[in-house]
C-alpha positions as CSV (number, residue, x, y, z in Angstrom):
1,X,-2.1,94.5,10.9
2,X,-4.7,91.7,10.4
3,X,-5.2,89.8,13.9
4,X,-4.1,85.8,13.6
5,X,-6.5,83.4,13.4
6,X,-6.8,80.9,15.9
7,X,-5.9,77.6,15.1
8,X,-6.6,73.7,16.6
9,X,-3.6,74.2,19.0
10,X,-5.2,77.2,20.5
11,X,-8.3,76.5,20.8
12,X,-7.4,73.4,23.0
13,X,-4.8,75.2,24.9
14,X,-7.6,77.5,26.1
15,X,-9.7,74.7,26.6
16,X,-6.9,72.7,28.5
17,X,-6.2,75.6,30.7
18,X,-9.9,76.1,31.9
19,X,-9.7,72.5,32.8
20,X,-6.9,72.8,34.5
21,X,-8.1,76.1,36.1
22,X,-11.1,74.3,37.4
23,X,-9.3,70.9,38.9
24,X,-10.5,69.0,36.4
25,X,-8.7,65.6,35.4
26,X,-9.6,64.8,31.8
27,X,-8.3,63.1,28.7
28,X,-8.4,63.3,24.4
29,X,-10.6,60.5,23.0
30,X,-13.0,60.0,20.3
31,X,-11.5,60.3,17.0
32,X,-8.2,62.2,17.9
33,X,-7.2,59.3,20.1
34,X,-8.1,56.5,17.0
35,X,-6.0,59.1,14.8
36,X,-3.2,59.1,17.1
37,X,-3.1,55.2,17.8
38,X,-4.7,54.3,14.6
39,X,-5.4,55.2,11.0
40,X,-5.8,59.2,10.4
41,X,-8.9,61.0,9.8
42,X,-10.4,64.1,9.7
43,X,-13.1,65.2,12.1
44,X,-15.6,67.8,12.8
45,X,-15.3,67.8,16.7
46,X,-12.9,66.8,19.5
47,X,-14.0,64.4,22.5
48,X,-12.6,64.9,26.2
49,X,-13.0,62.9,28.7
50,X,-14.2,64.7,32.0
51,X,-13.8,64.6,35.3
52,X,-16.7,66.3,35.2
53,X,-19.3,66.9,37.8
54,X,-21.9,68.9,38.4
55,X,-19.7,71.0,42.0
56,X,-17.1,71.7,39.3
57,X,-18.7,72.2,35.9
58,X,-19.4,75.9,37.5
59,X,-15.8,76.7,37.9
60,X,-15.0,74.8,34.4
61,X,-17.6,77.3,33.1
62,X,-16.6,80.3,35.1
63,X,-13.0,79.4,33.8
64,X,-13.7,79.4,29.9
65,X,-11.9,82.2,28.0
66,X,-14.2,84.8,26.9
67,X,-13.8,83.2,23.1
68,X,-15.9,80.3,24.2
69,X,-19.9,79.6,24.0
70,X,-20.9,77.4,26.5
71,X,-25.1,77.2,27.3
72,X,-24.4,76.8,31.2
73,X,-28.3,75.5,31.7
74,X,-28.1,72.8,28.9
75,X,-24.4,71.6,30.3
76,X,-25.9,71.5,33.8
77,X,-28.6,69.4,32.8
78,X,-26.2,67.3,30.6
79,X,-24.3,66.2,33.2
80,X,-27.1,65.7,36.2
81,X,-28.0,63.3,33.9
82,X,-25.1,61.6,32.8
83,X,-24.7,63.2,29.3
84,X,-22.6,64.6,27.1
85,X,-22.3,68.4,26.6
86,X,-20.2,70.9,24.5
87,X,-18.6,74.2,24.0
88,X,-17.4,75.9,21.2
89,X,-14.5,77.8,20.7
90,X,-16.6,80.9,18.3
91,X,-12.7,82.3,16.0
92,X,-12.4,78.2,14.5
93,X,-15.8,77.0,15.7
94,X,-14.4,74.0,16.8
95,X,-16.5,71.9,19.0
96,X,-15.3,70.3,22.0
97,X,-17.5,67.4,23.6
98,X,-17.1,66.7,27.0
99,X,-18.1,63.3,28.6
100,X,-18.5,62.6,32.2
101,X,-16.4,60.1,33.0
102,X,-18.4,59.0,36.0
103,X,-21.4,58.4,33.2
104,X,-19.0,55.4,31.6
105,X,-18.6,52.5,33.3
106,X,-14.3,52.4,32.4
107,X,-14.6,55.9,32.4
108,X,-12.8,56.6,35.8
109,X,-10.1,53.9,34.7
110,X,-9.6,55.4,31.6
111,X,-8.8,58.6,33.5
112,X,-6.7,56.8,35.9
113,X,-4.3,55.1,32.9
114,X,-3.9,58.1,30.0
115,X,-0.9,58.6,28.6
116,X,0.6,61.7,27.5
117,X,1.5,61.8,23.9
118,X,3.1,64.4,21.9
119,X,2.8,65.3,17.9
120,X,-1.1,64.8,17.5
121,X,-1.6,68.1,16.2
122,X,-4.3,68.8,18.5
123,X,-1.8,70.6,21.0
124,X,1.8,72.8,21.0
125,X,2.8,69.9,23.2
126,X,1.9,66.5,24.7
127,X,-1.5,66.1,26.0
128,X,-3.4,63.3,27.8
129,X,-5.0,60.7,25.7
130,X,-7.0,57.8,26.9
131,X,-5.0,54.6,25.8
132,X,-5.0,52.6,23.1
133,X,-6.9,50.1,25.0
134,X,-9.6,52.2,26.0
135,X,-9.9,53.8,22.5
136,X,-10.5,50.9,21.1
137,X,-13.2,49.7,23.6
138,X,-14.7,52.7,23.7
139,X,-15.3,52.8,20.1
140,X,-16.7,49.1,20.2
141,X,-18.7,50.8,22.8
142,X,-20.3,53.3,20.5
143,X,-20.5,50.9,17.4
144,X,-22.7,48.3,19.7
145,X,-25.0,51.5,20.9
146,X,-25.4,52.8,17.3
147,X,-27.0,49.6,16.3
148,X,-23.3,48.6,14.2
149,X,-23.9,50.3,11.4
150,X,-21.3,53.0,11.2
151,X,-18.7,52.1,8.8
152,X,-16.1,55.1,10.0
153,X,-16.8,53.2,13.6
154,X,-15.4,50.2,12.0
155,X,-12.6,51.8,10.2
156,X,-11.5,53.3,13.4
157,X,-11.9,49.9,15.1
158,X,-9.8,48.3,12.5
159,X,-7.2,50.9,12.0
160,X,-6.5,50.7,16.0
161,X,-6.4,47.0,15.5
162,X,-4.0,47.0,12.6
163,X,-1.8,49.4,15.2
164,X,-1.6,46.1,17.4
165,X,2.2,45.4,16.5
166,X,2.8,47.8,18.9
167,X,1.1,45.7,22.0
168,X,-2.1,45.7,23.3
169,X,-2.7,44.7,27.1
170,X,-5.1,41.7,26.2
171,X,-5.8,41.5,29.9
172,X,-7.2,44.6,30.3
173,X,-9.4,44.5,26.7
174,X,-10.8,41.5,27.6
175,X,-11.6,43.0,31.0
176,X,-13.1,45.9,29.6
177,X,-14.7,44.6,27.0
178,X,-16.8,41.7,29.3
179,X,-17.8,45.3,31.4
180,X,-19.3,47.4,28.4
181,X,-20.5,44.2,26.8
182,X,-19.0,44.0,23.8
183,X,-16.6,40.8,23.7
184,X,-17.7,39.3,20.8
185,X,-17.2,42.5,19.1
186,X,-14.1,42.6,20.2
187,X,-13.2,38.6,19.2
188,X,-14.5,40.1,15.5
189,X,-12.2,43.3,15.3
190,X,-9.5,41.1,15.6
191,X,-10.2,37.7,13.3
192,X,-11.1,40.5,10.4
């Protein structure tokens, strides 16, 4: 009988449970949390927010299931320095990118107030997501830092937006927003 290809859901189950394994608090972001609060798209790669440091990235590492490449060296240095680093899961060759959260200046907050939401497709059950709030500023975030140029930034921005019926804490994006510098951003996601 042929073995079963891995899918999505079990790549990130493994990926969950070495978190987990390792103590580490962490969250979905990038574009799985626009899809899930905004307007759906496909992408290559799946962003998690880290608790991430470099006393636990050993046990993360250590914890990994077999079916994983992770370069230890290049994720060590990654995160000394407030980086960025990835893993990939070799049956779907799905990359996972994990941010530091202590390298983002809402990145503890954003931690602190995920939600768990269910039906993403990422998981066979709910899994933490960074808000709606803090998807949305962090992908002002990366707009501003790519020099505004990226028009599937901008989608995301403005599908989250057009989710907005559903209630945005104001207070908190305005907050945010005056942190990571990107008010008037912000002012022009909403007016378009």
């Amino acid at each position: 009988m042929a073995e079963k290809l891995s899918s999505t859901p079990d790549a990130f189950e493994r990926l969950r449970g070495a978190l987990e394994r390792a103590g580490i608090r962490y969250a979905v972001g990038g574009s799985w949390a626009s899809t899930a609060f905004g307007d759906p798209r496909f992408t290559n790669d799946i962003d998690i927010l880290a608790d991430i440091t470099p006393e636990n990235l050993r046990a993360f590492l250590q914890a990994l299931p077999q079916d994983f490449y992770a370069d230890s060296p290049s994720a060590e240095a990654a995160i000394r320095s407030g980086k960025p680093f990835n893993v990939i899961h070799m049956p779907t060759v799905l990359k996972f990118d994990l941010f530091p959260a202590n390298a983002f200046p809402i990145g503890a907050e954003e931690l602190d107030r995920a939600v768990v939401v269910e039906n993403t497709g990422l998981s066979r059950g709910p899994a933490r997501f960074v808000t709606r709030e803090d998807i949305l500023l962090a992908k002002l975030h990366w707009f501003k830092a790519g020099g505004e140029v990226s028009e599937v930034q901008w989608r995301d921005i403005q599908g989250l937006v057009r989710s907005a019926y559903r209630g945005f804490d104001m207070e908190y994006l305005g907050r945010g927003a005056e942190k990571l510098g990107v008010r008037e951003l912000l002012k022009r996601a909403f007016r378009e």
